[in-house]
N, CA, C and O atoms as a Tinker XYZ file with bonds, in Angstrom:
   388  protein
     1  N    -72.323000  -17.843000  196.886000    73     2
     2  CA   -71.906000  -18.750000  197.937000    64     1     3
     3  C    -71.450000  -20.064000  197.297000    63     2     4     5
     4  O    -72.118000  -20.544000  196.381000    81     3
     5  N    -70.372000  -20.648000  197.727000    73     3     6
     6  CA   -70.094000  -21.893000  197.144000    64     5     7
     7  C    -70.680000  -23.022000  196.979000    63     6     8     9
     8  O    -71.796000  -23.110000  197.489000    81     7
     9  N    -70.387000  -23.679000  196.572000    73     7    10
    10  CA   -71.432000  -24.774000  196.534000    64     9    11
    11  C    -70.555000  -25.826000  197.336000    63    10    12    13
    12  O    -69.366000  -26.121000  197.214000    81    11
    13  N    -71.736000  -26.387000  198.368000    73    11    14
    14  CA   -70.932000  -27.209000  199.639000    64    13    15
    15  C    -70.941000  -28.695000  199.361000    63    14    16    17
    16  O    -70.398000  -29.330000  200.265000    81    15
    17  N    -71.387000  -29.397000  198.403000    73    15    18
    18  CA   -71.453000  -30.442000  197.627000    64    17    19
    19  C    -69.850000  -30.780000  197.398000    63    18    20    21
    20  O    -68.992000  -29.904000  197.292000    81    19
    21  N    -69.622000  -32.046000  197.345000    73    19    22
    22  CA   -68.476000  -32.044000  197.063000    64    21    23
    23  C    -68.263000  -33.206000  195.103000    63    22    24    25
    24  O    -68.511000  -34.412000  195.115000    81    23
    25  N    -67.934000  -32.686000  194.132000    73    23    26
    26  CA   -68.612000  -33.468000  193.257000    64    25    27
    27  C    -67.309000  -34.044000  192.847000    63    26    28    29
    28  O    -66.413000  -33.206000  192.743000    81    27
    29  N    -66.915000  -35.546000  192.530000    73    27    30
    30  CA   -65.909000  -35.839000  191.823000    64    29    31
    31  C    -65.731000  -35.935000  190.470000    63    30    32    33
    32  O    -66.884000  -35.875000  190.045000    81    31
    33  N    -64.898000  -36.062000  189.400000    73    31    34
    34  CA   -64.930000  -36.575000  187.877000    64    33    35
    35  C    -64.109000  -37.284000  188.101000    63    34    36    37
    36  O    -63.007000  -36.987000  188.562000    81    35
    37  N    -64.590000  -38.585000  187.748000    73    35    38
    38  CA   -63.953000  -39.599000  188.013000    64    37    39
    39  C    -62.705000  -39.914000  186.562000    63    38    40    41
    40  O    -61.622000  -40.498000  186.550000    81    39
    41  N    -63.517000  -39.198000  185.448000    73    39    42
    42  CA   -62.770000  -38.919000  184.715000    64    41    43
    43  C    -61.676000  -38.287000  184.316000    63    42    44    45
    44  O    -60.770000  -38.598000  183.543000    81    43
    45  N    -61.966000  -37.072000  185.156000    73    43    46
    46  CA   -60.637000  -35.922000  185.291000    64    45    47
    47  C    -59.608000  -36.560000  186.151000    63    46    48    49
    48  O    -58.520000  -35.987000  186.211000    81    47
    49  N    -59.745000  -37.438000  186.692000    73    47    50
    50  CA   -58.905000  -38.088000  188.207000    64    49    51
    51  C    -57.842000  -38.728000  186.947000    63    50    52    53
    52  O    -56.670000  -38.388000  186.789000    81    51
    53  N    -58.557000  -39.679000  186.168000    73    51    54
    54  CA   -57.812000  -40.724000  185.584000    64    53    55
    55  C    -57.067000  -39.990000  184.709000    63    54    56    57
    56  O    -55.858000  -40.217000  184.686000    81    55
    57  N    -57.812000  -38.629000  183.517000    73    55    58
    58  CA   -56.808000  -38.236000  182.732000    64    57    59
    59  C    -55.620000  -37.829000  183.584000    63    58    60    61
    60  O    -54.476000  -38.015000  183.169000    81    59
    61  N    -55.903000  -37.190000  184.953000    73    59    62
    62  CA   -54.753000  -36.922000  185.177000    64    61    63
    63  C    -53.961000  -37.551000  185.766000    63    62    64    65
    64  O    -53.117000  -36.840000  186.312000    81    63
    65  N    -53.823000  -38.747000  185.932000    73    63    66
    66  CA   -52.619000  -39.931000  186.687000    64    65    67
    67  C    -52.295000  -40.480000  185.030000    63    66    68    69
    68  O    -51.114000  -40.769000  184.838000    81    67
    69  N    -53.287000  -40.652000  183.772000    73    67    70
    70  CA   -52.335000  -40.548000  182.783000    64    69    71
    71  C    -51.465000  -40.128000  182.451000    63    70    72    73
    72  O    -50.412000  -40.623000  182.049000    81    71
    73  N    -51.959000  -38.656000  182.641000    73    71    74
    74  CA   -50.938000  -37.396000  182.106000    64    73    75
    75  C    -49.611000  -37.261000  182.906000    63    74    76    77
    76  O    -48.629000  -36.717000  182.401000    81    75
    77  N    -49.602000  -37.808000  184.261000    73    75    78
    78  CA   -48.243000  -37.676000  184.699000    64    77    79
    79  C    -47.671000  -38.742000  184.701000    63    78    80    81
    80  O    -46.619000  -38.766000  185.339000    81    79
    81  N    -48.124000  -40.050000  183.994000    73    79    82
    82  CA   -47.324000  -41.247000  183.743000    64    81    83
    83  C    -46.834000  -40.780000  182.649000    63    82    84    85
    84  O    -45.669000  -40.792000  182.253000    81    83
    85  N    -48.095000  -40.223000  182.010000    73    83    86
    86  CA   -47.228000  -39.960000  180.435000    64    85    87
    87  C    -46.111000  -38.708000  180.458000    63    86    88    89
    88  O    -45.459000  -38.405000  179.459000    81    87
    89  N    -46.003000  -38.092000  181.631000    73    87    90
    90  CA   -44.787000  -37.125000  181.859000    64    89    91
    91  C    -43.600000  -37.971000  182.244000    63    90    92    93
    92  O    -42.434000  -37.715000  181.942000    81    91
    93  N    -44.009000  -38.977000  182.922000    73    91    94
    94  CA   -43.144000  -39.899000  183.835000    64    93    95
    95  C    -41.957000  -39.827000  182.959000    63    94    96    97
    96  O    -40.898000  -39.199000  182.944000    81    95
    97  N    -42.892000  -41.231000  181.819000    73    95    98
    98  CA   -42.327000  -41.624000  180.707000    64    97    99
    99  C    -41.702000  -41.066000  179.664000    63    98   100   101
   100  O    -40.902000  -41.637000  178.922000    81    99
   101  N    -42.098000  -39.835000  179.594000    73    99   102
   102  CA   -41.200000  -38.623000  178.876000    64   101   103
   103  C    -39.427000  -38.447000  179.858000    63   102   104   105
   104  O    -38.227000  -38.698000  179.757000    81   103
   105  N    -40.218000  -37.980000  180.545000    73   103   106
   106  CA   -38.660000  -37.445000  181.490000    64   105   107
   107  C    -37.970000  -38.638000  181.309000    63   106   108   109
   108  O    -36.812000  -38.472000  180.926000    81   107
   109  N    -38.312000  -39.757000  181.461000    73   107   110
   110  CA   -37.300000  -40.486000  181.771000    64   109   111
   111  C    -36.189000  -41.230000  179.940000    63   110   112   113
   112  O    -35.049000  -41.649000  179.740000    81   111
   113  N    -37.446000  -40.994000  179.073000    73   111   114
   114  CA   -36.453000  -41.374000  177.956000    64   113   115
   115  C    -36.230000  -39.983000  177.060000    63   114   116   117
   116  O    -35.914000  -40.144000  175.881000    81   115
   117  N    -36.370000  -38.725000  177.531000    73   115   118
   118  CA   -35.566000  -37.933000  177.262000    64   117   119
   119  C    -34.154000  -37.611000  177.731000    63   118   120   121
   120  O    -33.289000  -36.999000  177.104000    81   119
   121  N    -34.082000  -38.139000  178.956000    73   119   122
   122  CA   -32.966000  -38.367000  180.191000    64   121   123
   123  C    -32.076000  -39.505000  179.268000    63   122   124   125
   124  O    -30.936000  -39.291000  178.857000    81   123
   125  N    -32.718000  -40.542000  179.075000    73   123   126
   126  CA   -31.885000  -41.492000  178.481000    64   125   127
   127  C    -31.454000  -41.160000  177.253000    63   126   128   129
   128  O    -30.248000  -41.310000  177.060000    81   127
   129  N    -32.196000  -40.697000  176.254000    73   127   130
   130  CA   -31.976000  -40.154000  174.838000    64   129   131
   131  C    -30.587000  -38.961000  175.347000    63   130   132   133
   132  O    -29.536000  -39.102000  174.722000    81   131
   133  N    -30.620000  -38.180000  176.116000    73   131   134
   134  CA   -29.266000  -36.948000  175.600000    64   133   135
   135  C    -28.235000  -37.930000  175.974000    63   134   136   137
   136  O    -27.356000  -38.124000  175.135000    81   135
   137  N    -28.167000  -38.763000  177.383000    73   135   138
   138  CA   -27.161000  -39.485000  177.736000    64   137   139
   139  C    -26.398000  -40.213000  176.383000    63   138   140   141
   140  O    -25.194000  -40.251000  176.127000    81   139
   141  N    -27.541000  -40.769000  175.626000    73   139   142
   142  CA   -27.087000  -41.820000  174.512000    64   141   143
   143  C    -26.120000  -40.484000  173.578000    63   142   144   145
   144  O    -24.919000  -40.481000  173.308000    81   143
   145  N    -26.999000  -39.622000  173.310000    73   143   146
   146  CA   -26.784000  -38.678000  172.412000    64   145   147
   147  C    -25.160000  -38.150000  172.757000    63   146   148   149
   148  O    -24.237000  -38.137000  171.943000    81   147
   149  N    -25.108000  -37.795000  173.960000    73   147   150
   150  CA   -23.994000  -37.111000  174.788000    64   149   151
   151  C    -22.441000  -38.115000  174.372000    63   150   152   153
   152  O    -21.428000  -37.917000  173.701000    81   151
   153  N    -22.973000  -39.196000  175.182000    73   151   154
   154  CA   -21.966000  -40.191000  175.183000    64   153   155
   155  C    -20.662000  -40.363000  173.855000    63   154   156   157
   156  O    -19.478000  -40.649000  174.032000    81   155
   157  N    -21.108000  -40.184000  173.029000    73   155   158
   158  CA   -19.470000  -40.446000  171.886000    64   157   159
   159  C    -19.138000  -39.280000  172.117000    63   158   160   161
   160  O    -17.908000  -39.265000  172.072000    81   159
   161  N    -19.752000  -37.684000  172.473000    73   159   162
   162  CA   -18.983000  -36.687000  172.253000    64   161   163
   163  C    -18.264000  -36.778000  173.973000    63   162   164   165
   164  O    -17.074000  -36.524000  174.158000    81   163
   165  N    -19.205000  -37.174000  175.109000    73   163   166
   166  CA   -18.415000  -36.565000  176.217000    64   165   167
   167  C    -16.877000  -38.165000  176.137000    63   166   168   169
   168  O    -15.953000  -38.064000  176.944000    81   167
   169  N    -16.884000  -38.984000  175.472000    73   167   170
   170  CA   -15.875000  -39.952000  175.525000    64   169   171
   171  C    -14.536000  -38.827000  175.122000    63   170   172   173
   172  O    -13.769000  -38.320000  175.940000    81   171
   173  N    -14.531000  -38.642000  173.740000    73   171   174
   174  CA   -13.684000  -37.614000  173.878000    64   173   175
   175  C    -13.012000  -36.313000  174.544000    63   174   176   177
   176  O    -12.197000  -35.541000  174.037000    81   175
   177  N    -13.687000  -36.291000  176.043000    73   175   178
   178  CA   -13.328000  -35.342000  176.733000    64   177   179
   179  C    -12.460000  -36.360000  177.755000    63   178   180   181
   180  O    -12.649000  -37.509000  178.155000    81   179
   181  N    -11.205000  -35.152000  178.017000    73   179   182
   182  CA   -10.556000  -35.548000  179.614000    64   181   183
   183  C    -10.683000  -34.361000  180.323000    63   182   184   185
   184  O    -11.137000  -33.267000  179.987000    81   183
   185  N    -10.088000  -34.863000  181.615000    73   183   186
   186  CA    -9.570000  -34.708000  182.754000    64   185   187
   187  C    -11.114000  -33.625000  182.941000    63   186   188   189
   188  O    -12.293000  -33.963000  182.835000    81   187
   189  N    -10.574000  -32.395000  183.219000    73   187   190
   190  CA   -11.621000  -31.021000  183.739000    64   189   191
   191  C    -12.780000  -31.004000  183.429000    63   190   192   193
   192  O    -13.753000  -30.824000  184.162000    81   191
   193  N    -12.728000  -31.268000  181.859000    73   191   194
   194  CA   -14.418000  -31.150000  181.503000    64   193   195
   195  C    -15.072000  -32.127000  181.300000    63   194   196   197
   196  O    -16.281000  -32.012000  181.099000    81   195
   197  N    -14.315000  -33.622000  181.296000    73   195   198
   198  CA   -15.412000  -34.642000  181.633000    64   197   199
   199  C    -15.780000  -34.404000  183.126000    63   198   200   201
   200  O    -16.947000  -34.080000  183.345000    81   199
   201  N    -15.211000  -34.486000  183.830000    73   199   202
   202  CA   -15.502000  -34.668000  184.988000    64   201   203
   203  C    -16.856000  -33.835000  185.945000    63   202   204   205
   204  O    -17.684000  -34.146000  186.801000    81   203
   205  N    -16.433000  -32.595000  185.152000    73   203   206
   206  CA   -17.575000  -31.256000  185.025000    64   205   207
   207  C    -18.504000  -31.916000  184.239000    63   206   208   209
   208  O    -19.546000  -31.505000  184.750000    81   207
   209  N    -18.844000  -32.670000  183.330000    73   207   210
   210  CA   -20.008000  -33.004000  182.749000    64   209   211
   211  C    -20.908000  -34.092000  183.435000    63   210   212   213
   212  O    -22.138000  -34.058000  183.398000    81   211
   213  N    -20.026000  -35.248000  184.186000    73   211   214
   214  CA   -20.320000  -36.257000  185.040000    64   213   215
   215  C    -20.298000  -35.376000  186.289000    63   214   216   217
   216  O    -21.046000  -36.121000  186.922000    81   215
   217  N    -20.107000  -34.640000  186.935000    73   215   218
   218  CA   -20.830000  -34.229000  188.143000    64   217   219
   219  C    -22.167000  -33.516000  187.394000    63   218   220   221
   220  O    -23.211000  -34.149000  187.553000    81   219
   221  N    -22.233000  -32.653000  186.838000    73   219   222
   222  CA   -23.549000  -32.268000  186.100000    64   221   223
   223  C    -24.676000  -32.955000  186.016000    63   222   224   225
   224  O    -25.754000  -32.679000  186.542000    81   223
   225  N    -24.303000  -34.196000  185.087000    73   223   226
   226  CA   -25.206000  -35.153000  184.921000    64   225   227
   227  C    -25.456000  -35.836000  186.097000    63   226   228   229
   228  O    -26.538000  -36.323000  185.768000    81   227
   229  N    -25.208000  -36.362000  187.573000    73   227   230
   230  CA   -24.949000  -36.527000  187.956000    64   229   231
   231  C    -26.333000  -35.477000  188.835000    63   230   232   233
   232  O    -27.167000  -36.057000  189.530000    81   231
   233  N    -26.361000  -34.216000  188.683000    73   231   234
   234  CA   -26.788000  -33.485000  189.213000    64   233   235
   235  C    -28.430000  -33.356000  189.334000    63   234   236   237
   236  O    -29.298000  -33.085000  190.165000    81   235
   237  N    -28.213000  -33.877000  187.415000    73   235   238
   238  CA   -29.231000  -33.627000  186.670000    64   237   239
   239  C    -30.266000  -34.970000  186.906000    63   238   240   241
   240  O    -31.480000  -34.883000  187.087000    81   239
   241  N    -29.747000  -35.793000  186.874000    73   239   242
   242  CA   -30.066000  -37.015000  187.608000    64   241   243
   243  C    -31.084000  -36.923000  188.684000    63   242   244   245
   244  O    -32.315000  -36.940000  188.681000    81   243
   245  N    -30.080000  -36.808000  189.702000    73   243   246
   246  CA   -30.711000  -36.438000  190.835000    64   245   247
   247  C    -32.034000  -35.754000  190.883000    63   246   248   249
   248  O    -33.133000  -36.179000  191.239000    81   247
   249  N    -31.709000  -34.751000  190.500000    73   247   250
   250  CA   -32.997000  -33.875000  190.101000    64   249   251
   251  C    -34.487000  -34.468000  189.578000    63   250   252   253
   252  O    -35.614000  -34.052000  189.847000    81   251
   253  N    -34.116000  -35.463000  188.829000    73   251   254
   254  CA   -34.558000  -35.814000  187.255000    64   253   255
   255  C    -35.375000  -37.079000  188.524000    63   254   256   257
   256  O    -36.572000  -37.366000  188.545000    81   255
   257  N    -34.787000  -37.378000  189.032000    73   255   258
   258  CA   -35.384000  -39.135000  189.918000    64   257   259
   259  C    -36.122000  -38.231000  190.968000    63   258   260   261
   260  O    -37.267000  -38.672000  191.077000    81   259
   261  N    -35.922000  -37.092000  191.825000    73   259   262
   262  CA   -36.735000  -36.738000  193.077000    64   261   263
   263  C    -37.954000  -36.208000  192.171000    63   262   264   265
   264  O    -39.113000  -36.382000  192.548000    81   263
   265  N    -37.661000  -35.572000  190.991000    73   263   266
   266  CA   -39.224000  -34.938000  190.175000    64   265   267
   267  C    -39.983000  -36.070000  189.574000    63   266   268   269
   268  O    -40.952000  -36.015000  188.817000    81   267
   269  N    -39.290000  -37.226000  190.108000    73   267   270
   270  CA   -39.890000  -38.497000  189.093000    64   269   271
   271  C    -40.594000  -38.754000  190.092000    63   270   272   273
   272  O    -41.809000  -38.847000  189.918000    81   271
   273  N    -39.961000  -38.965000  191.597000    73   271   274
   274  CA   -40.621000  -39.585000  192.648000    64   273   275
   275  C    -42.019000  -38.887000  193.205000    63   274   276   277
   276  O    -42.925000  -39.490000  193.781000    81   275
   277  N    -41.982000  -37.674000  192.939000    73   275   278
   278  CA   -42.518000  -37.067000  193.411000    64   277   279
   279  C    -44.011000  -36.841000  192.843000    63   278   280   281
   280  O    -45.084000  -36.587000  193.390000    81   279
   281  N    -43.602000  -37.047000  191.480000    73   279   282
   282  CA   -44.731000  -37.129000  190.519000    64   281   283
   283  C    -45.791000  -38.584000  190.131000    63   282   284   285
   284  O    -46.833000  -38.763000  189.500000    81   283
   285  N    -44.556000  -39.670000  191.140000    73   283   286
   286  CA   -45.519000  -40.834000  191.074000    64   285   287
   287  C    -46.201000  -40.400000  192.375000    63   286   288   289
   288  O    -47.426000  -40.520000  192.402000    81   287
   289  N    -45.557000  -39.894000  193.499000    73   287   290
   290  CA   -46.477000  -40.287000  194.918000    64   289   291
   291  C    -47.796000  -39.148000  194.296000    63   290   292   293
   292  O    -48.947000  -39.582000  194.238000    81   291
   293  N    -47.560000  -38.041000  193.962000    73   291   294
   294  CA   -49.323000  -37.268000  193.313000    64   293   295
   295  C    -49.904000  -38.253000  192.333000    63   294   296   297
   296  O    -51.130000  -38.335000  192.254000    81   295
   297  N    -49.169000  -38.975000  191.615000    73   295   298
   298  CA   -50.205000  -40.094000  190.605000    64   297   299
   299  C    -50.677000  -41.094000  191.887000    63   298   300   301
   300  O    -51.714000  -40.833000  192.496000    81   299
   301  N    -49.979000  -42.065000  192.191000    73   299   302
   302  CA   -50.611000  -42.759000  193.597000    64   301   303
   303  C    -52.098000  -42.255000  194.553000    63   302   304   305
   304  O    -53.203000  -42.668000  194.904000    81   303
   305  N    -51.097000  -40.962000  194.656000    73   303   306
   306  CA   -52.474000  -40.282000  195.606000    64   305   307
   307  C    -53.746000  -40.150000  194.950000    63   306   308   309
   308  O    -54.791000  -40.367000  195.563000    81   307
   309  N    -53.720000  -39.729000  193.460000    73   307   310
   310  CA   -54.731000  -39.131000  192.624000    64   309   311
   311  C    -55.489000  -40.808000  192.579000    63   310   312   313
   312  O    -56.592000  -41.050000  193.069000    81   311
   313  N    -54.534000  -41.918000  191.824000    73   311   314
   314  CA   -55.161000  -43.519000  191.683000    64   313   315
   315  C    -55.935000  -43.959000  192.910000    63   314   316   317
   316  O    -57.024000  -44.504000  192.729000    81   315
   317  N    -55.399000  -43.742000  194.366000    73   315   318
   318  CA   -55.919000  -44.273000  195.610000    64   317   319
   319  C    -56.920000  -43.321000  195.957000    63   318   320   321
   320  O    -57.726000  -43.824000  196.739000    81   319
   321  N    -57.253000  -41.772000  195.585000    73   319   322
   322  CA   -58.711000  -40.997000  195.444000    64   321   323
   323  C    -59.644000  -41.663000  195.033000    63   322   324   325
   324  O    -60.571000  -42.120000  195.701000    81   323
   325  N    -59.409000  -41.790000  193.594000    73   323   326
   326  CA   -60.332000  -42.079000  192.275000    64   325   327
   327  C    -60.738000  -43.696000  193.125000    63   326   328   329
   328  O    -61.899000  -43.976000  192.827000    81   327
   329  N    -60.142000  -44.741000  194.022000    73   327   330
   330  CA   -60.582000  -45.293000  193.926000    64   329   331
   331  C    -61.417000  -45.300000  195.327000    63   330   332   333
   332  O    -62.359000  -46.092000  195.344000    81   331
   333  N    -61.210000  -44.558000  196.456000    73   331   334
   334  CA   -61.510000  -43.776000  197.503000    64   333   335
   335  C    -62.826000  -43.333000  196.929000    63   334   336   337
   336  O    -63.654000  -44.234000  197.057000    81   335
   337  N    -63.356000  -42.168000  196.288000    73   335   338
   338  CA   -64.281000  -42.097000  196.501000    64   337   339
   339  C    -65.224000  -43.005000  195.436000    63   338   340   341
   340  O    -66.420000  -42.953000  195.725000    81   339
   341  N    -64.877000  -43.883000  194.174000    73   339   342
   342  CA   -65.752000  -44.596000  193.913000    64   341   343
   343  C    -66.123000  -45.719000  195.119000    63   342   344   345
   344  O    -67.335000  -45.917000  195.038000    81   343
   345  N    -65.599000  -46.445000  196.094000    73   343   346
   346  CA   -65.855000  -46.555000  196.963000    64   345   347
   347  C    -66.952000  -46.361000  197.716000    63   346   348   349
   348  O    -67.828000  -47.167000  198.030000    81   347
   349  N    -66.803000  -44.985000  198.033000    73   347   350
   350  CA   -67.688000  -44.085000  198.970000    64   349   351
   351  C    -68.824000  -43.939000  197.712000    63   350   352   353
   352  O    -69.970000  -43.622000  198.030000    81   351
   353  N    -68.674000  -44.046000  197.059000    73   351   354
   354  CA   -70.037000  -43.297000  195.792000    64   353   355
   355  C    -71.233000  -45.290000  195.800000    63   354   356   357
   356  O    -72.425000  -45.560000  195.647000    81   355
   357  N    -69.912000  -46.145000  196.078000    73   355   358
   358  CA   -71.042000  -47.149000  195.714000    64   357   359
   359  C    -71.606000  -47.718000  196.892000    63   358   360   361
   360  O    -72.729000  -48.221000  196.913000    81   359
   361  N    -70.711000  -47.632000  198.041000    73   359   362
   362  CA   -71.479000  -47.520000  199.533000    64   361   363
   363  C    -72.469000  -47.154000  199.795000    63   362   364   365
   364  O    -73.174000  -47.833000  200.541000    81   363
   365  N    -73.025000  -45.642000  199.162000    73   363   366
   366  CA   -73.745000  -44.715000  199.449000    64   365   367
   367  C    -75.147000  -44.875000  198.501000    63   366   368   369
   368  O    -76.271000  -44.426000  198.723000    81   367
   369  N    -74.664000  -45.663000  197.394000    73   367   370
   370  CA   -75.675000  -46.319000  196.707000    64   369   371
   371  C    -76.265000  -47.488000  197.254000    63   370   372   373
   372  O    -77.466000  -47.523000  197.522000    81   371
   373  N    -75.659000  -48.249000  197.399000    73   371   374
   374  CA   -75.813000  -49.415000  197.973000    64   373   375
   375  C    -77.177000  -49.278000  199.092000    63   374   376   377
   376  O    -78.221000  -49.920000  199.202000    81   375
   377  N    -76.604000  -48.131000  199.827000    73   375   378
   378  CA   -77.745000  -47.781000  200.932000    64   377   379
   379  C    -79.259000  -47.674000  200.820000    63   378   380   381
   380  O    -80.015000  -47.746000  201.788000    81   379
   381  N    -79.701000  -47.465000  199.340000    73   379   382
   382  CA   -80.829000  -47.149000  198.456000    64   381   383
   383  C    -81.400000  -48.285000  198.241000    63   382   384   385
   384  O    -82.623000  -48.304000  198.104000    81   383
   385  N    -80.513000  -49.685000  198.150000    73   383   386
   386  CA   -80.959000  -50.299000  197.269000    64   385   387
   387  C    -82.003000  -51.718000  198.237000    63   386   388
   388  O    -82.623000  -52.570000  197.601000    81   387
């Protein structure tokens, strides 16, 4: 039978709003790094296949900012838990004292 306790780690909360800042921060200067990288070769492109590379990127972008956004509002949520139930943990102490 499960156990109906509900237990937090207050620790596991924090590694993990690290871990997706520290994803944050990845995505976003790997994003910047190919752009840099890209840039002298896509200059030398016209007409068809720049344009195909800038809608792409463009695409990729997009993509790249809603998985960003999305990954701060679960860090947010996880930061406003962690501080949610320490909260509730020192309330509940408090009551003892």
């Amino acid at each position: 039978m499960p156990d109906p306790m509900l237990r937090v780690d207050f620790g596991a909360l924090q590694h993990a709003s690290d871990s997706i800042n520290t994803a944050l921060r990845r995505l976003r200067g790997d994003l910047h790094q190919i752009e840099r990288e890209a840039a002298p070769l896509v200059a030398t492109w016209e007409g068809d296949a720049q344009q195909a590379y800038y809608a792409r990127q463009q695409a990729w972008t997009k993509a790249a900012d809603n998985l960003a956004g999305m990954l701060s509002d679960i860090k947010g949520a996880l930061d406003q838990s962690a501080i949610d139930y320490a909260t509730t943990e020192r309330d509940n102490r408090n009551r003892f004292i």
